[in-house]
C-alpha positions in Angstrom: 0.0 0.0 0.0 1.7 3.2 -1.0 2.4 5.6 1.6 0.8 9.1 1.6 3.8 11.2 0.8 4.0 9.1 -2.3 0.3 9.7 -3.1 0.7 13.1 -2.6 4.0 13.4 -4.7 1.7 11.5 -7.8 -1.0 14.4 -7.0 1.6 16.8 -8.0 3.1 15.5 -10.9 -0.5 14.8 -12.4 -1.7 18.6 -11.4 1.6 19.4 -12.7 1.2 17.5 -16.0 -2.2 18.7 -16.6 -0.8 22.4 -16.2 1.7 22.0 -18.5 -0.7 20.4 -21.2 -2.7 23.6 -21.2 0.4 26.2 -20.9 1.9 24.9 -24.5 -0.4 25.8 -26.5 -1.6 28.4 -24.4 1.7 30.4 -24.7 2.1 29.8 -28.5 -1.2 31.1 -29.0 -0.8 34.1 -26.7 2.5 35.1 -28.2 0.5 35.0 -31.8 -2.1 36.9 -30.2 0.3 39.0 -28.7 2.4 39.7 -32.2 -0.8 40.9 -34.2 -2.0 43.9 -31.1 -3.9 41.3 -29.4 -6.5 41.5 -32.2 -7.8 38.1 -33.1 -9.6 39.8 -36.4 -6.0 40.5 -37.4 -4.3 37.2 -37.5 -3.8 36.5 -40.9 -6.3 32.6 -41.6 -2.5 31.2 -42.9 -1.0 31.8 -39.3 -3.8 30.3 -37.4 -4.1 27.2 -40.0 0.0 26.9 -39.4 -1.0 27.2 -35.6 -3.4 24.1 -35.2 -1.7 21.7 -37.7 1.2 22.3 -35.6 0.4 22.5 -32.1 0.0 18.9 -31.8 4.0 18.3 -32.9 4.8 20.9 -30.1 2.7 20.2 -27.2 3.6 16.6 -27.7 7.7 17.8 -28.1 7.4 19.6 -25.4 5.2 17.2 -22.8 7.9 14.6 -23.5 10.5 16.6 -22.5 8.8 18.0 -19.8 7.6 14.9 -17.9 
């Protein structure tokens, strides 16, 4: 039976991974939201198409090297 300092340390690191799934793309869509006045008329329909067909490759680079 695991010990509750080890149950807690798994609550972290699942908190922890759950924050860092929703900061990757979070912060590459703020700093394109950011880069076009914070104006989401403005964002040319190429740089949001680029955005979603690669977020997937990133959040998943990243998250791997994360955790």
């Amino acid at each position: 039976m695991p010990s509750q300092s080890t149950r807690t340390r798994f609550n972290i690191m699942v908190i922890l991974a759950i924050l860092d799934a929703i900061s990757i793309p979070g912060s590459f869509f703020v700093a394109l939201w950011l880069r076009h006045d914070l104006k989401l008329s403005a964002i040319p329909v190429i740089y949001l198409e680029t955005y979603f067909n690669t977020i997937p490759f990133w959040f998943f680079a990243c998250f791997i090297t994360f955790i």
